[in-house]
MARFI-47497 format. One record per residue (C-alpha): residue number from 0; residue in three letters; chain; x, y, z. Coordinates in steps of 0.2 Angstrom, whole numbers, m for minus. Layout:
% MARFI-47497
 pos code unit     u     v     w
 NUM  Ala    A     X     Y     Z
...
END
This chain:
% MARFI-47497
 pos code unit     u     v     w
   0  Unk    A  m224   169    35
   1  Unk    A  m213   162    19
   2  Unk    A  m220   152     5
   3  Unk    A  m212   141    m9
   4  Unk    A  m217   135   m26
   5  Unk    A  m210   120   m34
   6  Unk    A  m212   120   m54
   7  Unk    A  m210   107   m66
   8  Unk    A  m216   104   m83
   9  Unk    A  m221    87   m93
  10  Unk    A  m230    80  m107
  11  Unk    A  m247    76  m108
  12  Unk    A  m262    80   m94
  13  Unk    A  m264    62   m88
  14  Unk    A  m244    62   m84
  15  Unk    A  m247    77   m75
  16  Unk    A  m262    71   m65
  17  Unk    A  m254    59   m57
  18  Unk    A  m238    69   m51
  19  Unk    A  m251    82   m46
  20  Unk    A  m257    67   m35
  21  Unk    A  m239    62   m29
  22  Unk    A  m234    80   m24
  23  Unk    A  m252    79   m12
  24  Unk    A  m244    67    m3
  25  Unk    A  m227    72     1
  26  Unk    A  m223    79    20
  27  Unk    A  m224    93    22
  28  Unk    A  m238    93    13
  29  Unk    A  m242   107    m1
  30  Unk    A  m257   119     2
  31  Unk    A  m261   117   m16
  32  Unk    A  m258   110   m31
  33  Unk    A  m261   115   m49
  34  Unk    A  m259   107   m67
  35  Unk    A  m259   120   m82
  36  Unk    A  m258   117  m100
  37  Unk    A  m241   125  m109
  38  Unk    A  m250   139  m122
  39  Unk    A  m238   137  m134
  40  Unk    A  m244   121  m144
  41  Unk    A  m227   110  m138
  42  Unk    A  m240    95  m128
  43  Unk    A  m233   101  m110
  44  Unk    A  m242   103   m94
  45  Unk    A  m234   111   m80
  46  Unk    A  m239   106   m64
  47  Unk    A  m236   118   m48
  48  Unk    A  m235   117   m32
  49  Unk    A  m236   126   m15
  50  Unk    A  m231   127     2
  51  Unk    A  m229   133    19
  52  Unk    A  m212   128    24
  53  Unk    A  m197   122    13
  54  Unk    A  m202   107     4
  55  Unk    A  m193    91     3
  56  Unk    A  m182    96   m12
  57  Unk    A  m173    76   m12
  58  Unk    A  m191    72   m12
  59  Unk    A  m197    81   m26
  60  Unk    A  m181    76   m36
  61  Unk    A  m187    57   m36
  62  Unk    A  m204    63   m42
  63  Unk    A  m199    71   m55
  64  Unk    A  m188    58   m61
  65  Unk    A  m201    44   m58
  66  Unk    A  m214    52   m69
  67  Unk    A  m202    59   m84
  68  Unk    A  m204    76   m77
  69  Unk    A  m190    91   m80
  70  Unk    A  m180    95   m62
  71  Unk    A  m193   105   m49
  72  Unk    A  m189   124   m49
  73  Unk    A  m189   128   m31
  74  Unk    A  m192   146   m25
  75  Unk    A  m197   156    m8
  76  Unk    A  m209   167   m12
  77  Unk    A  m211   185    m7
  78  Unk    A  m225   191     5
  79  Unk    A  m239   200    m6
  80  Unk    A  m256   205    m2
  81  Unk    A  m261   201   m20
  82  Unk    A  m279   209   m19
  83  Unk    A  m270   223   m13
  84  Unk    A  m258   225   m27
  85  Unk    A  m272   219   m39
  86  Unk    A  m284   233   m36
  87  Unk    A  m268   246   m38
  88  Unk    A  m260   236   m54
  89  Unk    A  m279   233   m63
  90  Unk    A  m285   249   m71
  91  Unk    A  m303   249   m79
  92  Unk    A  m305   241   m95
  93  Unk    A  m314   249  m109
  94  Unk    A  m320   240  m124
  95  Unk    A  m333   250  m134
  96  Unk    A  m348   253  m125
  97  Unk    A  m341   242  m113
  98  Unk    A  m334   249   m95
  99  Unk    A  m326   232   m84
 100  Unk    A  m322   241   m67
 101  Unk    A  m317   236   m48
 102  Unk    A  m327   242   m36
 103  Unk    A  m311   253   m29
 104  Unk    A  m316   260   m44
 105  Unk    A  m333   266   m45
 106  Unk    A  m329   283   m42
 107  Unk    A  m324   280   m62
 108  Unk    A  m337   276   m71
 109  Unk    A  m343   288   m87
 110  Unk    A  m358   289   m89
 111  Unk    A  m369   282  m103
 112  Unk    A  m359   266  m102
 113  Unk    A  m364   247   m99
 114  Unk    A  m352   246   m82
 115  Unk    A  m349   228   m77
 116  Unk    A  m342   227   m58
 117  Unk    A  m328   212   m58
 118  Unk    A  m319   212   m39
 119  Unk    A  m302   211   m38
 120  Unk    A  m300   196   m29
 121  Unk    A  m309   187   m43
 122  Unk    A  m297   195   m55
 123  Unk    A  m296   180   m71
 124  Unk    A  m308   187   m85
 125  Unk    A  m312   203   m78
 126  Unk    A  m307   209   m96
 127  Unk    A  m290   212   m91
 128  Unk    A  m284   199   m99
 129  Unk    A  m284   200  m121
 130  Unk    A  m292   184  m125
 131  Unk    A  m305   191  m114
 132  Unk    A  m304   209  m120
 133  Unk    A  m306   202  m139
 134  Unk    A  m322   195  m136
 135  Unk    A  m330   210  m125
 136  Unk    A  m325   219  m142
 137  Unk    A  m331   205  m155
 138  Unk    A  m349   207  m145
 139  Unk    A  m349   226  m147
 140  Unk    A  m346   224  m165
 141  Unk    A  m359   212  m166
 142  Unk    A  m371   225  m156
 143  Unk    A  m366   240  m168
 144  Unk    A  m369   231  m182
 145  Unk    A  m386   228  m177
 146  Unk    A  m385   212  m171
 147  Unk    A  m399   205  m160
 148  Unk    A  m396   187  m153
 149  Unk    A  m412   179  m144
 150  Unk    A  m403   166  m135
 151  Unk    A  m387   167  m131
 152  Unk    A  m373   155  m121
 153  Unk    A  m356   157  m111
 154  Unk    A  m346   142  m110
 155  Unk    A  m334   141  m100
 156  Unk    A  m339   157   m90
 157  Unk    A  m326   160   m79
 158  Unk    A  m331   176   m70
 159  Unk    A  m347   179   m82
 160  Unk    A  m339   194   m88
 161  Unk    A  m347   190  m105
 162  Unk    A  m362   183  m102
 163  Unk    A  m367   200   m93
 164  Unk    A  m361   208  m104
 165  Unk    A  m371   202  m116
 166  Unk    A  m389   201  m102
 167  Unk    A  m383   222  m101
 168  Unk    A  m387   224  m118
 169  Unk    A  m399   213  m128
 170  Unk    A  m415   205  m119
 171  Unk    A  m410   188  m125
 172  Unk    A  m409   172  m114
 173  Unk    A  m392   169  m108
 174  Unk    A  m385   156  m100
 175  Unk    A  m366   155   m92
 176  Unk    A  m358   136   m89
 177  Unk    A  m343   131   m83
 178  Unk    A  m334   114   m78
 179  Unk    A  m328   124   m60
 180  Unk    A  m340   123   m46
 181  Unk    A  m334   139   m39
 182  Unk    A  m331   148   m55
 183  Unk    A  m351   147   m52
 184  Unk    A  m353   152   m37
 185  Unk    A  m343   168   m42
 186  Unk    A  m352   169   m57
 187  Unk    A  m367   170   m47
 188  Unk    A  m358   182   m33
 189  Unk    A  m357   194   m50
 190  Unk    A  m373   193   m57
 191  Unk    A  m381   199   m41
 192  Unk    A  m365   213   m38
 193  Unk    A  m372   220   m54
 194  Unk    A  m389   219   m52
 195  Unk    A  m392   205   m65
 196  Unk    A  m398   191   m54
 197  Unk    A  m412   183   m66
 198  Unk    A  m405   187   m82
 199  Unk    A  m391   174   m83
 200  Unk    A  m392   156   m77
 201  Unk    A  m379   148   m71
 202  Unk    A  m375   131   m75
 203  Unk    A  m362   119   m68
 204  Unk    A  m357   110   m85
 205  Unk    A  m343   103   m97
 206  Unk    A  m345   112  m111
 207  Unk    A  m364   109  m117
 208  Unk    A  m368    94  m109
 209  Unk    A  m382   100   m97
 210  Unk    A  m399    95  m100
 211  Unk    A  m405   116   m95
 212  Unk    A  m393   120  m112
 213  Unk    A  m399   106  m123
 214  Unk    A  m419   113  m118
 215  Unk    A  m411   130  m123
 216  Unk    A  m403   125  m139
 217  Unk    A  m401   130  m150
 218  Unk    A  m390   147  m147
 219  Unk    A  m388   164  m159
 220  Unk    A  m374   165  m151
 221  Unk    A  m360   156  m140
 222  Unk    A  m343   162  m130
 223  Unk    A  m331   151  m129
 224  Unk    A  m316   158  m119
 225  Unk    A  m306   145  m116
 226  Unk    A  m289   135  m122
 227  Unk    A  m284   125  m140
 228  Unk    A  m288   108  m133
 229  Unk    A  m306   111  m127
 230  Unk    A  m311   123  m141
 231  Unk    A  m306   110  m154
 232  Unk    A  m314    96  m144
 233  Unk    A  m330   105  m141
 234  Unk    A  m330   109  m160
 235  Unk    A  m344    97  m166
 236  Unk    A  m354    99  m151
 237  Unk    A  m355   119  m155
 238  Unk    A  m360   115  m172
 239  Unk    A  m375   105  m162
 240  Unk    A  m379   118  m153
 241  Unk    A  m378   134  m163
 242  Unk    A  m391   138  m177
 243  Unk    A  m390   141  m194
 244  Unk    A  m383   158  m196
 245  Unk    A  m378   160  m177
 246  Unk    A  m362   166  m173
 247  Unk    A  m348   160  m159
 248  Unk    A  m336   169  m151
 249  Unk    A  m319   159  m148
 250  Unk    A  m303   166  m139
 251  Unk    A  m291   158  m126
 252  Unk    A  m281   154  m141
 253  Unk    A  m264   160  m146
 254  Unk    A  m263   167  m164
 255  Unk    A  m252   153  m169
 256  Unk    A  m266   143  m165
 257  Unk    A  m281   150  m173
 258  Unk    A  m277   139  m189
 259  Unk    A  m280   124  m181
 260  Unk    A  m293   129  m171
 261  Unk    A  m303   138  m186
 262  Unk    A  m297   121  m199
 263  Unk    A  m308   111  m184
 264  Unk    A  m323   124  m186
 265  Unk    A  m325   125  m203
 266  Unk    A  m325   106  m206
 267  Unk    A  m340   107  m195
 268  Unk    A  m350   123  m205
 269  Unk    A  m345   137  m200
 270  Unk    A  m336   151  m210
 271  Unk    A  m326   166  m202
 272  Unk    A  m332   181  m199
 273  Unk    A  m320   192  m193
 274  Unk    A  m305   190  m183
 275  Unk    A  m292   201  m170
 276  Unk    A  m276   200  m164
 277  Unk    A  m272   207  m146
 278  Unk    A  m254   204  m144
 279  Unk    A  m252   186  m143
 280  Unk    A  m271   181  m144
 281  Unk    A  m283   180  m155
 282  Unk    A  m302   182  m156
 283  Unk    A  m313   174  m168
 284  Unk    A  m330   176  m173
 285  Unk    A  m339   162  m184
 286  Unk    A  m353   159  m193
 287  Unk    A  m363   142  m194
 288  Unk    A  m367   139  m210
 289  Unk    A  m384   136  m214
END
């Protein structure tokens, strides 16, 4: 069966909220629609959308020129088994001690190693990606240098690649939150896969605001994998919830963005630590003053 997409891009998330809510209402109607922040610091969203059967294309011009929005790139899409070509195209990630795996390949795993089982079909954050491979190798820096955090949180969770991650080596607290109801559920779905059901709670949350992380408050050490606007948002309230001397662990930035983002931090008390670079993307690791 042949699929299409329809692309455009705008400025600003509200804009792109209520094209997002046009398209939904055009005939045929899309299977889904998505709104995405541009990575590269210019203000744009793009907002996507997907269908069936070829979609009104005079249609999507009006919307686009109704709400200030750049023509729609219309495209059929070729049949994929994406799982499929995920599981052939995603090799094992290593980082340090760290082993992030699919399950088509367990036949893989060295021994002596903290193996964390991430499925293919939930493929975002299995380590594959550098934002989240920075911070697997920030924490194992963190653990080599002796480093031994009692309580420990995962905003913005995704998969909870981190947070078990962290559960598989230190006997700490951990919790994982995320504003996604079914990043939760898969969350959860890997916890058990792994045999860490118990060691992590899962919280349905933006950003700290759950009353299970204010009791938990205040954290050694927080991930925060996530994009520009929310990590500089969430910049005061990490400073609330992080002890004196606790670390956290940003990425989901590009590396022409970590000024900004580290500007926002240390006006708030915390001092850098160490940073990397992978590519495009940057991970850093910050201290809260005491």
């Amino acid at each position: 069966m042949a699929s299409y997409s329809a692309l455009t891009t705008l400025a600003g998330e509200p804009a792109a909220l209520v094209l997002a809510e046009a398209i939904e209402a055009l005939e045929p109607a899309p299977t889904g629609v998505g709104t995405f922040e541009v990575e590269d610091g210019s203000g744009l969203w793009e907002v996507a959308a997907y269908f069936t059967e070829a979609p009104d294309e005079v249609a999507l011009a009006l919307l686009a020129a109704v709400h200030g929005a750049r023509p729609f790139a219309v495209s059929e899409l070729p049949e994929v088994d994406w799982v499929a070509k995920v599981r052939r195209e995603l090799a094992p990630v290593e980082a340090g001690r760290f082993f992030v795996y699919g399950s088509h390949d367990a036949d893989k795993v060295p021994e002596g190693r903290v193996a964390l089982m991430i499925e293919a079909s939930m493929a975002f954050g299995t380590g594959h990606h550098a934002t989240t491979l920075g911070c697997l190798r920030a924490l194992e820096r963190l653990a080599a240098a002796g480093v031994e955090p009692a309580r420990v949180a995962d905003i913005g969770c995704g998969t909870a690649v981190l947070a078990m991650a962290a559960a598989s080596i230190w006997p700490s607290t951990v919790l994982a939150s995320d504003i996604d109801a079914v990043a939760v559920e898969v969350a959860e779905a890997n916890l058990a896969a792994n045999g860490l059901s118990g060691r992590v709670l899962c919280l349905e949350a933006a950003g700290f605001a759950h009353p299970k992380i204010a009791e938990a408050a205040p954290f050694d050490l927080v991930f925060a994998n996530i994009l520009m606007g929310p990590l500089i948002a969430l910049a005061p309230a990490m400073a609330a919830h992080v002890a004196p001397g606790g670390r956290a662990i940003l990425s989901g930035l590009l590396i022409t963005q970590a000024a900004d983002i580290l500007a926002a931090y240390e006006a708030v008390g915390f001092t850098l630590e160490s940073r990397e670079d992978i590519g495009e993307w940057s991970a850093l690791v910050l201290t809260r003053r005491a």
